[in-house]
ROFIGU-971560 format. One record per residue (C-alpha): residue in three letters; x, y, z. Coordinates in Angstrom, 3 decimals, m for minus. Layout:
BEGIN
(rec ALA,(X,Y,Z))
...
//
This chain:
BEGIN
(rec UNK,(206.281,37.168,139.139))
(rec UNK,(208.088,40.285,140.720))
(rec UNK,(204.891,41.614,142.207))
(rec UNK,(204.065,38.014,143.818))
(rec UNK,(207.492,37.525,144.967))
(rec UNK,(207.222,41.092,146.613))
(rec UNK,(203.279,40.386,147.901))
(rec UNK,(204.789,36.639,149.659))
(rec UNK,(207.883,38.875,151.227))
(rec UNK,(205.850,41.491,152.733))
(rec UNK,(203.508,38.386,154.145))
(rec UNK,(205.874,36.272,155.426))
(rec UNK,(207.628,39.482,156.759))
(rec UNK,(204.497,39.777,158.551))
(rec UNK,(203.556,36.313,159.834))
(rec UNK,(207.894,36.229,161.378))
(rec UNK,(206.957,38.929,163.342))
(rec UNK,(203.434,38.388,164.767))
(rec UNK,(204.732,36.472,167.294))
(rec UNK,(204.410,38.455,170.451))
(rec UNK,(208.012,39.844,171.608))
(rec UNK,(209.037,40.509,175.167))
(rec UNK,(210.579,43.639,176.656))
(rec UNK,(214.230,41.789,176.183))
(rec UNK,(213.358,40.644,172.570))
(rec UNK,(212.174,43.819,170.650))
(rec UNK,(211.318,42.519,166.947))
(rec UNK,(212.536,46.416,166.189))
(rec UNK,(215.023,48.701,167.969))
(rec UNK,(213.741,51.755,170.618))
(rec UNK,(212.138,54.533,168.418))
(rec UNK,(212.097,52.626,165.164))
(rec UNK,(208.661,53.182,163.922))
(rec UNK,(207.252,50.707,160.347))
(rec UNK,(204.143,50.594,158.579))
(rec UNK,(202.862,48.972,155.128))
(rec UNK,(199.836,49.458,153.276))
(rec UNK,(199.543,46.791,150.109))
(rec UNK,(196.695,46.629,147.661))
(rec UNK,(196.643,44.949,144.791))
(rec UNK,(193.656,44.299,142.539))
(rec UNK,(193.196,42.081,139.053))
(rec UNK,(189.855,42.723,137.062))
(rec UNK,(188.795,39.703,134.884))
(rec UNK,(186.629,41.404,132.701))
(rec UNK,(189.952,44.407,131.668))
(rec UNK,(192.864,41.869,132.264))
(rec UNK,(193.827,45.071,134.166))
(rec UNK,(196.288,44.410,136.985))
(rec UNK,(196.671,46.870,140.025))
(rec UNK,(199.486,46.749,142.356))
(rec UNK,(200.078,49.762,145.373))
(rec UNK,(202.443,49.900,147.844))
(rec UNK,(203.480,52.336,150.570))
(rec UNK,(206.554,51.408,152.777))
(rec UNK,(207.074,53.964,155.973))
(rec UNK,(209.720,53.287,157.863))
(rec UNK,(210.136,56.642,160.814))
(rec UNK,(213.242,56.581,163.145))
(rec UNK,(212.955,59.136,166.500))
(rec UNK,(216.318,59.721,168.898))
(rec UNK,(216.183,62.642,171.392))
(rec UNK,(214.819,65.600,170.102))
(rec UNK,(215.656,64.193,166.259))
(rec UNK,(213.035,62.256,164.309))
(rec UNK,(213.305,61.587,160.854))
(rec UNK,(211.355,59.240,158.201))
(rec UNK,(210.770,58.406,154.565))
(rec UNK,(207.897,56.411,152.763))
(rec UNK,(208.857,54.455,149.768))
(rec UNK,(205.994,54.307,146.695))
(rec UNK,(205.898,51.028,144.695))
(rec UNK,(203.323,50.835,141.473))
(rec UNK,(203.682,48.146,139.448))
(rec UNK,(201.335,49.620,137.848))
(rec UNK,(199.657,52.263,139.437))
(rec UNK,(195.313,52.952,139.028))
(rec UNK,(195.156,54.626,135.597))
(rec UNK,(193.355,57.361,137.009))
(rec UNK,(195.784,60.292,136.083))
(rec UNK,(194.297,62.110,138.622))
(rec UNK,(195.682,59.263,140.941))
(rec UNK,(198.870,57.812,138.475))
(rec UNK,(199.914,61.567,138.392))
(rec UNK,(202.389,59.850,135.663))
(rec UNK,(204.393,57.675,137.614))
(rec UNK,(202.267,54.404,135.604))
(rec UNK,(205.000,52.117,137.000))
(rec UNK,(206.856,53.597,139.409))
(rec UNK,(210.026,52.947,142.878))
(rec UNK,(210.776,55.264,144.608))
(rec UNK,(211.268,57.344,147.740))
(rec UNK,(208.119,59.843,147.633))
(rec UNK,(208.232,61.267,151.305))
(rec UNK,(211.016,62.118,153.278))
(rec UNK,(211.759,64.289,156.510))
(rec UNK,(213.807,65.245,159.172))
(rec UNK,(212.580,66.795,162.048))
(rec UNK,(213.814,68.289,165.125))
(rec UNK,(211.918,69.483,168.855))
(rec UNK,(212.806,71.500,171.708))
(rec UNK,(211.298,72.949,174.284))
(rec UNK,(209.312,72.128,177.378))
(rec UNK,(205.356,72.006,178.269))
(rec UNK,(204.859,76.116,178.364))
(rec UNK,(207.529,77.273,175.815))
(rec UNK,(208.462,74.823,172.935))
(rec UNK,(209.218,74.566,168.981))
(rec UNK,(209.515,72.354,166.083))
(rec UNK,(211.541,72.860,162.659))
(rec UNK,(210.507,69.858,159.107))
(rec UNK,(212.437,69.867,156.546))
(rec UNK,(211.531,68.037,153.610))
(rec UNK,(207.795,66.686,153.103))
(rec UNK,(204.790,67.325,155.584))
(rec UNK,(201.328,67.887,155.786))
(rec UNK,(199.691,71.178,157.227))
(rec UNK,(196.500,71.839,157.982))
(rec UNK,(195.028,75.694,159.485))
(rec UNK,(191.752,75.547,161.346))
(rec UNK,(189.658,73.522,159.279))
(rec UNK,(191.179,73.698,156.019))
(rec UNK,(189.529,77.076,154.775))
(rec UNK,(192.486,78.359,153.703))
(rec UNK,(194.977,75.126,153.668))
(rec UNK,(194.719,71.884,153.753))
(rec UNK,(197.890,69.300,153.367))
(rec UNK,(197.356,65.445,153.764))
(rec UNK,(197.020,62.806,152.882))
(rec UNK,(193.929,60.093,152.245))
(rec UNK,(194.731,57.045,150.487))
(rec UNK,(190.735,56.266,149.833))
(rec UNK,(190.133,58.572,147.817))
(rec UNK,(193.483,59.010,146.576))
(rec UNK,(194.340,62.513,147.743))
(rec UNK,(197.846,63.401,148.571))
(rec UNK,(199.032,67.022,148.404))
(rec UNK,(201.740,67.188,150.491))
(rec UNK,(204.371,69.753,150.867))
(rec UNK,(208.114,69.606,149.769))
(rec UNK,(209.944,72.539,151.591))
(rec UNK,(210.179,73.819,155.318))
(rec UNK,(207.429,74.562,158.593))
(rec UNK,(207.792,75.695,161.642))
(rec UNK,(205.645,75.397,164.540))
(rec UNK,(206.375,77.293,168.059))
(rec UNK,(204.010,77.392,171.186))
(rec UNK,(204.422,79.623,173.909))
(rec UNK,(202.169,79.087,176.574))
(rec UNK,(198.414,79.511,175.002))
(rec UNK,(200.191,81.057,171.809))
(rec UNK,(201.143,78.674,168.689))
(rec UNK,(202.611,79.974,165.593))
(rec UNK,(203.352,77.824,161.891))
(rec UNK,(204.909,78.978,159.091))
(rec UNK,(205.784,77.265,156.393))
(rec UNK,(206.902,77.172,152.334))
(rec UNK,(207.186,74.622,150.152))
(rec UNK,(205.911,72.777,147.242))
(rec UNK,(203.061,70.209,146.098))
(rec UNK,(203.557,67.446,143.415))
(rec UNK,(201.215,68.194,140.663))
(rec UNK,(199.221,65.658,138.178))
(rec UNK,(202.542,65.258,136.069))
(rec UNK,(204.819,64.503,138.901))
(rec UNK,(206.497,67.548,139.159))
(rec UNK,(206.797,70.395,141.835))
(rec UNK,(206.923,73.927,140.486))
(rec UNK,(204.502,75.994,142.369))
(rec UNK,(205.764,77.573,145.394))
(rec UNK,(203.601,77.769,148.676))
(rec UNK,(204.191,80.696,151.840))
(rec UNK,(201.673,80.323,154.732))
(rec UNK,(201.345,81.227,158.612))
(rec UNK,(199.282,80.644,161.391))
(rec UNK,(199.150,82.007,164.614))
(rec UNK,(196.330,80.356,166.834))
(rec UNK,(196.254,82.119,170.477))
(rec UNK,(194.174,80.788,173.715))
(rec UNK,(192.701,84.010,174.789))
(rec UNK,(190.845,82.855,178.095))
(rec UNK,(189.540,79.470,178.517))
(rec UNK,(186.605,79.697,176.535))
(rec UNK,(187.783,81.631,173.601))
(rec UNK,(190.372,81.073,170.880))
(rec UNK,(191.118,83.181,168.309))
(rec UNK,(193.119,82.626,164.887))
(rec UNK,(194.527,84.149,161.957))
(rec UNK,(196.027,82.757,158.438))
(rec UNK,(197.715,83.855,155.271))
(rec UNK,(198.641,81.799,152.550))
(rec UNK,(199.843,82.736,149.279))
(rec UNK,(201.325,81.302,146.198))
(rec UNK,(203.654,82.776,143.153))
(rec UNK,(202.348,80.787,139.595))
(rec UNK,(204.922,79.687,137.776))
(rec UNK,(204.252,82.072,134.726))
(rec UNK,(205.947,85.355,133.834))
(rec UNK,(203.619,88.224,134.594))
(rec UNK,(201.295,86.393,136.665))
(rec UNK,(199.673,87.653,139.946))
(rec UNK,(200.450,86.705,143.291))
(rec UNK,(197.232,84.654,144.504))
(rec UNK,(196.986,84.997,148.333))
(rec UNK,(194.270,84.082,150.585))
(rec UNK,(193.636,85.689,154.298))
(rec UNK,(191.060,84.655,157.499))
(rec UNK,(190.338,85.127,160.647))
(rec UNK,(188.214,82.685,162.993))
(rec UNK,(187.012,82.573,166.524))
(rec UNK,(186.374,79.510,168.538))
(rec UNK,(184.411,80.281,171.753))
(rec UNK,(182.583,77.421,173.923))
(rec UNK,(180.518,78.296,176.762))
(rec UNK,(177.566,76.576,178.796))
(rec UNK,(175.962,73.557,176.382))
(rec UNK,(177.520,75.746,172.947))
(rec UNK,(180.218,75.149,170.961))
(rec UNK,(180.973,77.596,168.105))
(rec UNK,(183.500,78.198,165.067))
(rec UNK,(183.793,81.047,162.831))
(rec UNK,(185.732,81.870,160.014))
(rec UNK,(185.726,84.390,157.749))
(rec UNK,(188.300,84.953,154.493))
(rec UNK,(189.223,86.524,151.774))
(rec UNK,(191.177,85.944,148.307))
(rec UNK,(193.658,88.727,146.771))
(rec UNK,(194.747,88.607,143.190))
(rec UNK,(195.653,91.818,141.020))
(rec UNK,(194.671,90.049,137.153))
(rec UNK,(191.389,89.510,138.720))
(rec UNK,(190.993,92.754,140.727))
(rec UNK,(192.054,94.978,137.802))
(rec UNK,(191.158,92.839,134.143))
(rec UNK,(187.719,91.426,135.518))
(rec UNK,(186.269,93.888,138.177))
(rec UNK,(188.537,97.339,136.986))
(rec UNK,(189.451,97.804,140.410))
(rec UNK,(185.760,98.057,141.745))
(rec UNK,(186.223,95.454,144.013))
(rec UNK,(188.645,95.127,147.121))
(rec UNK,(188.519,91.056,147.016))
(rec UNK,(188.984,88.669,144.066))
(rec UNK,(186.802,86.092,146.248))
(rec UNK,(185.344,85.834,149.920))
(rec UNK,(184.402,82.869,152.356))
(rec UNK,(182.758,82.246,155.542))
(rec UNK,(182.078,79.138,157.259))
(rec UNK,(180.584,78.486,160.980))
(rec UNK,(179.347,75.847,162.426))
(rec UNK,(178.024,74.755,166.315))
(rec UNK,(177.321,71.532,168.531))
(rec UNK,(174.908,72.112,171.334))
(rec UNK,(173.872,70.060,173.804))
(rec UNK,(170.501,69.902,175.751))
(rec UNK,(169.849,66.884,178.209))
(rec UNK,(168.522,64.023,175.655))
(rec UNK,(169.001,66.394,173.107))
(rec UNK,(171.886,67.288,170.565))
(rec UNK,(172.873,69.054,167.298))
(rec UNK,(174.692,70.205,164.642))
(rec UNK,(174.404,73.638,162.575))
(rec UNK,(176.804,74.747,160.288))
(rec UNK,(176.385,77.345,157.322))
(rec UNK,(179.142,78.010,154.240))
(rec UNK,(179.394,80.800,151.706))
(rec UNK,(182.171,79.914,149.252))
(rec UNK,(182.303,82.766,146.550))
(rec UNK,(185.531,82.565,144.148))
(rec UNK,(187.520,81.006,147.029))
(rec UNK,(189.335,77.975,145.253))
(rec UNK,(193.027,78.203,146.029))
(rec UNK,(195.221,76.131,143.581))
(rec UNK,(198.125,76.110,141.743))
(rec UNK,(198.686,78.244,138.484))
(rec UNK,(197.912,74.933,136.387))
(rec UNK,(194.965,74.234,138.535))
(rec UNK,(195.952,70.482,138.911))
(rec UNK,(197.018,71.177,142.643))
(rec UNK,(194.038,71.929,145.386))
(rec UNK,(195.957,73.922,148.870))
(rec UNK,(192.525,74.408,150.564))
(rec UNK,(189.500,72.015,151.627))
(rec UNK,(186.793,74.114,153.028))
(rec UNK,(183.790,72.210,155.122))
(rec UNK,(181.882,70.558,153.239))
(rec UNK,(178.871,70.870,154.788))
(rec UNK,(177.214,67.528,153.662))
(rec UNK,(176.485,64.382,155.511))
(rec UNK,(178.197,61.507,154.941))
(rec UNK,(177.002,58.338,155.478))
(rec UNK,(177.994,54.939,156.347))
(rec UNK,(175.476,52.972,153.417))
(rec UNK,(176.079,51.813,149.808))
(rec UNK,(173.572,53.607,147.732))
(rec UNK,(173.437,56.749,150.103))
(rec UNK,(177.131,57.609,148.563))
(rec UNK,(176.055,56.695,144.709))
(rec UNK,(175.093,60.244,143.868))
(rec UNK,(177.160,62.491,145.812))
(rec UNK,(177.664,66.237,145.112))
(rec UNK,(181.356,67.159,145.237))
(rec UNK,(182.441,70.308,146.933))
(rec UNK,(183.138,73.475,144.563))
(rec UNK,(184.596,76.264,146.903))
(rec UNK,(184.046,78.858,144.233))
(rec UNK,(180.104,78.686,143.954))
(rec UNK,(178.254,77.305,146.886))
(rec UNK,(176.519,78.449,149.523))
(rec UNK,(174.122,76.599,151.902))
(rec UNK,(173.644,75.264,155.294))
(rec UNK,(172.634,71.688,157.335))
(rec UNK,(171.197,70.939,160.430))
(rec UNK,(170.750,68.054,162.220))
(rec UNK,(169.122,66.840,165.476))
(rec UNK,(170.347,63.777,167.987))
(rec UNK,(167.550,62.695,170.330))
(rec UNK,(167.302,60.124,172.675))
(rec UNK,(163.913,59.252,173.806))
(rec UNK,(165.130,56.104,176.323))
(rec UNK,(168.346,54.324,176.915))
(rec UNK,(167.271,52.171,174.090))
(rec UNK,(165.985,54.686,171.759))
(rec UNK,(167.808,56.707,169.506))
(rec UNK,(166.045,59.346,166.514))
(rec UNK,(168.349,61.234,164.534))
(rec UNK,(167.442,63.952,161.766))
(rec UNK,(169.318,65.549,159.023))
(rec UNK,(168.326,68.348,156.410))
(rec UNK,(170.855,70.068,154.461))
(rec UNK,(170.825,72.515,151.423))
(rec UNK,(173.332,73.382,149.034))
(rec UNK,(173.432,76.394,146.332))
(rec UNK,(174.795,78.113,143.726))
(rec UNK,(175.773,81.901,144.327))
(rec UNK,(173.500,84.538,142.867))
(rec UNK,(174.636,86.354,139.298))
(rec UNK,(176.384,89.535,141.666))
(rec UNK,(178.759,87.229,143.289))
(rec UNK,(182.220,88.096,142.185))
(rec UNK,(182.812,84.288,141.022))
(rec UNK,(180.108,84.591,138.454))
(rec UNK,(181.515,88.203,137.158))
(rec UNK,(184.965,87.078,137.229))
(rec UNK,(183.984,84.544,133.787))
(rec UNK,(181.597,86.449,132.527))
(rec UNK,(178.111,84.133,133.477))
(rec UNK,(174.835,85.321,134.131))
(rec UNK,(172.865,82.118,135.912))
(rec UNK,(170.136,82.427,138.710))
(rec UNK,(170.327,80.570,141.888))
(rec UNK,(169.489,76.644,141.535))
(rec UNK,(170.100,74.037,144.480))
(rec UNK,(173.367,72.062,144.192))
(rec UNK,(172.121,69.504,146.580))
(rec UNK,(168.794,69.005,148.503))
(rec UNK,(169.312,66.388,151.541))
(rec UNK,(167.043,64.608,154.196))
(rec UNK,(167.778,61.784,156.439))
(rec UNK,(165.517,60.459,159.188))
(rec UNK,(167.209,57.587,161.446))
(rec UNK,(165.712,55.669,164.307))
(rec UNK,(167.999,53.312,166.182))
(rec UNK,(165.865,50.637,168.377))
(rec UNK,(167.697,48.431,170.988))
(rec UNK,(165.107,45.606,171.445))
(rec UNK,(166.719,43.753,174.272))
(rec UNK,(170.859,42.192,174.516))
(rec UNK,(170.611,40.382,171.594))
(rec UNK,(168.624,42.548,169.025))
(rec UNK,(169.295,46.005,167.598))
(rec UNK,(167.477,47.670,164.394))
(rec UNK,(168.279,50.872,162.488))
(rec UNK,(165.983,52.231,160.112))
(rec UNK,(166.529,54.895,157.812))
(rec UNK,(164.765,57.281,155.145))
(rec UNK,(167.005,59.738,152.659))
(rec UNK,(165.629,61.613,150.137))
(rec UNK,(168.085,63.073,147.753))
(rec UNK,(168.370,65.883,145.024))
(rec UNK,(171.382,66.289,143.081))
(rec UNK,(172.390,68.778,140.211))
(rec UNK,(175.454,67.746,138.384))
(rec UNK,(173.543,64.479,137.484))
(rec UNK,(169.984,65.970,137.569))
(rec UNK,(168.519,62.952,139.762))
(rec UNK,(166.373,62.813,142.794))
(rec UNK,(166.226,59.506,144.665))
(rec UNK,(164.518,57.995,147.349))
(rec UNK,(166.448,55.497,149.810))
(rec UNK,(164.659,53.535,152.791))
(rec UNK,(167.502,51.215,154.928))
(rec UNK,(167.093,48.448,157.594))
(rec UNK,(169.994,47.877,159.052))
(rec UNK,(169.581,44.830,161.765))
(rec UNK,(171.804,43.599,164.096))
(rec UNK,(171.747,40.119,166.455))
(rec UNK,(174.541,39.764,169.244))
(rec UNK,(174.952,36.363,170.260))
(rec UNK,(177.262,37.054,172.627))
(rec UNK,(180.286,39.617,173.492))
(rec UNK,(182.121,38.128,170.240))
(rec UNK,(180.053,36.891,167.708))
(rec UNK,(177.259,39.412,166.013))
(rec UNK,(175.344,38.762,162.525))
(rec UNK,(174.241,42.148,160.507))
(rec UNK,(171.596,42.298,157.997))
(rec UNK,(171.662,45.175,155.823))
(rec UNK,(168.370,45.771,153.551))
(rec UNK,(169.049,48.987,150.901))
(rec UNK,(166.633,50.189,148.076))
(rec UNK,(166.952,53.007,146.161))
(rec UNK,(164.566,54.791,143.657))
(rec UNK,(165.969,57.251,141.349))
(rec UNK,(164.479,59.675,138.995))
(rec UNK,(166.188,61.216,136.044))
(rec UNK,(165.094,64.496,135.394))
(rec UNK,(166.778,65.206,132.318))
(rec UNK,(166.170,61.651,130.486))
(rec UNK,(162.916,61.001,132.656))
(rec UNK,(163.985,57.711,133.057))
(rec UNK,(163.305,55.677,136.943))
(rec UNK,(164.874,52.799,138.088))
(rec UNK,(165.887,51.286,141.359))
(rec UNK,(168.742,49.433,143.229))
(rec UNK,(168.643,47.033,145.670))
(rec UNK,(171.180,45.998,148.130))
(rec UNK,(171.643,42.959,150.491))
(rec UNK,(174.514,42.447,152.893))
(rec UNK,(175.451,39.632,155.421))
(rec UNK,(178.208,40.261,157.412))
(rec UNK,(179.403,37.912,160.538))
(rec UNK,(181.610,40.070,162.895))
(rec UNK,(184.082,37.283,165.576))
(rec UNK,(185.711,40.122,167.568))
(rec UNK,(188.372,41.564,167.405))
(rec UNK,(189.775,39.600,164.307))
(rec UNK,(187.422,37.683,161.792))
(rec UNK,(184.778,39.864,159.523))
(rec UNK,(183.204,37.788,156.593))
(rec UNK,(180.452,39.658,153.879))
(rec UNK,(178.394,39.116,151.242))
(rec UNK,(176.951,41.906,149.095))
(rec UNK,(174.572,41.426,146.316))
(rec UNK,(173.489,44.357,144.356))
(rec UNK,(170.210,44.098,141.760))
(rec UNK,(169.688,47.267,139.642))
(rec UNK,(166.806,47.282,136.979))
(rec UNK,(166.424,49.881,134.836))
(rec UNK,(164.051,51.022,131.781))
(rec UNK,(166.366,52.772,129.313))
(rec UNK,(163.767,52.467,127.028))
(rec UNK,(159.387,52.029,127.154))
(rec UNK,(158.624,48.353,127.469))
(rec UNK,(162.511,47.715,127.770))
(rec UNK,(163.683,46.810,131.038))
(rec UNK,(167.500,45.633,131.805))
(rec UNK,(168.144,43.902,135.115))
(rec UNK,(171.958,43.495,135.820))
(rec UNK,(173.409,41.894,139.533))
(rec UNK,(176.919,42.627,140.900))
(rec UNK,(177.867,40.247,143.982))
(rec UNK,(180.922,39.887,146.460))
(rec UNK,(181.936,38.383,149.537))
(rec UNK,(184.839,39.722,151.462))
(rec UNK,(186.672,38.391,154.236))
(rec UNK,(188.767,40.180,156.862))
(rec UNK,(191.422,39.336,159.012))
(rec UNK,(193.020,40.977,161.831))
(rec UNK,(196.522,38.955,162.450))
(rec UNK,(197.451,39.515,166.387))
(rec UNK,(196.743,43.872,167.264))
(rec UNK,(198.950,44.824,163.871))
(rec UNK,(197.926,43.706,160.756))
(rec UNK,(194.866,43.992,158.755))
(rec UNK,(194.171,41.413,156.196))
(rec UNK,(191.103,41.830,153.524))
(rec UNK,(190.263,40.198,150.275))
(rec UNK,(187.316,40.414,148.058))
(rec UNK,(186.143,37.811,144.960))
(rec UNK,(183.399,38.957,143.021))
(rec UNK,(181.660,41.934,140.963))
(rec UNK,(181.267,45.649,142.539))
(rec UNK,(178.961,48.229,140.854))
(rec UNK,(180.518,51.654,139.367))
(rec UNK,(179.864,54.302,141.963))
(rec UNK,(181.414,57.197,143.830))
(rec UNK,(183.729,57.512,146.964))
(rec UNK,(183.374,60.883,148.852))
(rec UNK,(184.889,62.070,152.205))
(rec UNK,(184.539,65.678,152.635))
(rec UNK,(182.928,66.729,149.542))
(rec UNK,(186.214,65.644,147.613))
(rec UNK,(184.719,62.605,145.836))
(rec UNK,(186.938,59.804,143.205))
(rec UNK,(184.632,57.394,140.701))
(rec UNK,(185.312,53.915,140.969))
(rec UNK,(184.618,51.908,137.608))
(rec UNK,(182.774,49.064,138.058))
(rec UNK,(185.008,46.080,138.627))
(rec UNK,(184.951,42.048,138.245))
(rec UNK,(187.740,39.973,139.920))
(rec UNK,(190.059,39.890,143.060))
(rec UNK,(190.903,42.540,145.455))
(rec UNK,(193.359,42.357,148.119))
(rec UNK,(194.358,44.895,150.791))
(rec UNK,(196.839,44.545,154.062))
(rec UNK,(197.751,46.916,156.469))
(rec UNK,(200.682,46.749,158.919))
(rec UNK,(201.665,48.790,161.797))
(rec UNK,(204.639,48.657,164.224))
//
């Protein structure tokens, strides 16, 4: 009854202040800044109840600004990778105070108390926050940021919140990020980290990247390595400078019709976490595509930035105004037996691909009123030892500026190597779009599978799902139905769902 009473507040808090408000009738003081983020879930099948709030409220006066962002599970997903302990749980999880001075060429900025951080593209650290996939490592200490014409320095300590709620491992990073001309940038980072055990080594990670952009090019580079003495001294005896080493770089070009993407990683021993290992400071690229279909995300390959190396390119064309082709290949992995990760614990493998990726997409506008997308993947995947085969036919019919039908057709054939066993999915979704406001879906999944000879088991999950966009601030969705197990991934960090039977419900509200 508590978590209904607080679910019809927060909407009726919403509905009393939809109403559009003049100038002279602000529904919230000058600088006053709210948003809410509700989900709540009940699965039929577990009697399992699931009920997650976030409340931030952020206040900003003159050079001050200051917020907090109060938690609510009641309870929380039992994921203890996502729970981290707090099963049922009020409280205030975020809070800061920050202050800015300065003008346009010479300025500065001191946080104190949580904030995120993030230093070129998260080779070295990466701080925030993604509620999808249930990834929060934010910092609890102090940064500062200063820019001084096309100079801009960070530096920061503090601590992340590991899985059993607590905060013991202590952070010290810096940036310095400097304009050079205008087509180069060039950067440098340092981060290291003192474990919370007597005797332990320091663990510190250092890069340097370049950013330069000229003509149709634009290119990043970064290059890093990892310092610890244990590993230096008990696993290498001192024959080895680094305790791991990284490199990632990556261009967009641009030719007439014609565009692209190449990037390449080498990840070797490069994981930077806390002593316990239950806290990840650094995201490096992940160097996969992701894509915007059902079954393309059920067998993903999560990022490991201690043994990978591997590359992806991919290739934008457009033949006409009305014709798009776009091609993907991409190739992940594992380091060779020299590397120093596999010396540091004492393995001996060969090479074997991590992940073997292909998409072909062509996009076909057909006249006002008719688009169709139609898509290939093929997919090879070691964790799981599958390969799979995925055509898509994605159609879309615009009946006018607001109303648009999709038809989404998915299939999926997958091999497993290790059992030998095939099977397939299939997926159908409606969806009617009324923009900007009304979304309404149906999903039905079919998977049939042969676990054993002459033995085949069918099984259909199905769900329709209705969205609502009340006035330009809140964001209304609910789900009835059944939703296959599968994977989320965004950036090679990846979170299993279970498979789930019952009612979902999700709002977001911003002011």
């Amino acid at each position: 009854m508590r978590k209904l009473f607080y679910l019809f507040f927060i909407i009726t808090a919403m509905a009393a202040s939809s109403f559009p408000q003049t100038e002279d009738d602000q529904f919230m003081p000058a600088g006053l800044g709210f948003s809410n983020q509700l989900e709540y879930s009940y699965d039929i099948k577990l009697k399992r109840e699931i009920f997650e709030n976030w409340l931030n409220v952020d206040y900003r006066k003159s050079i001050f600004s200051a917020g907090v962002r109060f938690d609510l599970f009641q309870p929380n997903d039992p994921d203890p990778s996502i729970s981290r302990g707090k099963e049922k749980f009020a409280g205030i999880d975020y809070k800061y105070l920050k202050a800015e001075f300065g003008d346009t060429e010479t300025s500065g900025e001191i946080t104190v108390g949580n904030y995120y951080a993030l230093f070129g593209r998260g080779l070295l650290l990466k701080s925030y926050e993604d509620r999808f996939i249930r990834v929060d490592n934010n910092l609890l200490g102090v940064k500062f940021l200063g820019r001084y014409k096309g100079l801009t320095l960070t530096a920061l300590t503090g601590m992340a919140e590991n899985s059993q709620a607590e905060r013991k491992d202590i952070i010290h990073a810096a940036d310095i990020d400097y304009h050079l001309i205008k087509n180069i940038r060039l950067g440098a980072s340092i981060a290291s980290n003192q474990p919370d055990a007597d005797g332990a080594a320091r663990n510190s990670l250092l890069s340097i990247r370049i950013q330069p952009n000229f003509w149709n090019f634009d290119f990043y580079g970064e290059y890093g390595v990892r310092l610890n003495d244990d590993i230096k001294e008990k696993k290498f005896k001192n024959k080895e400078k680094f305790a791991g080493k990284a490199f990632y770089g990556g261009t967009n070009f641009y030719f007439g019709n014609l565009a692209g993407l190449v990037e390449y990683k080498y990840y070797d021993n490069f994981s930077f976490t806390s002593n316990d290992g239950t806290i990840f400071y650094n995201t490096p690229p992940a160097v996969r595509k992701e894509y915007a279909y059902i079954l393309l995300n059920r067998h993903p390959s999560p990022l490991n930035s201690n043994n990978e190396q591997g590359f992806q390119v991919e290739l934008n064309y457009g033949l006409s105004d009305d014709t798009y082709l776009t091609a993907n290949y991409g190739l992940t992995k594992t380091l060779p037996p020299s590397s120093l990760y596999q010396r540091s614990i004492g393995i001996n493998n060969s090479v074997r691909p991590q992940l073997q990726e292909f998409y072909l997409q062509a996009q076909q506008t057909w006249n006002d009123e008719f688009q169709t997308i139609a898509g290939f993947a093929y997919y090879e995947e070691l964790d799981a030892n599958t390969k799979s085969i995925t055509p898509i036919l994605d159609n879309r019919f615009y009946f006018d500026d607001i109303n648009t039908l999709r038809l989404i057709l998915e299939h999926q054939q997958v091999t497993n190597r290790t059992t030998t066993e095939n099977y397939y999915d299939d997926v159908v979704m409606l969806e009617y779009l009324r923009s900007p406001n009304l979304s309404i879906s149906v999903v039905t999944e079919l998977q049939s599978r042969e676990p054993q000879t002459d033995r085949i088991v069918r099984k259909v999950w199905s769900f329709l799902q209705i969205g609502y966009k009340f006035w330009s601030h809140t964001d209304f969705s609910i789900l009835f139905g059944t939703r296959q197990a599968g994977n989320i991934c965004i950036g090679g960090i990846c979170r299993y769902e279970p498979e789930f039977s019952g009612m979902e419900l999700k709002m977001t509200t911003r002011f």
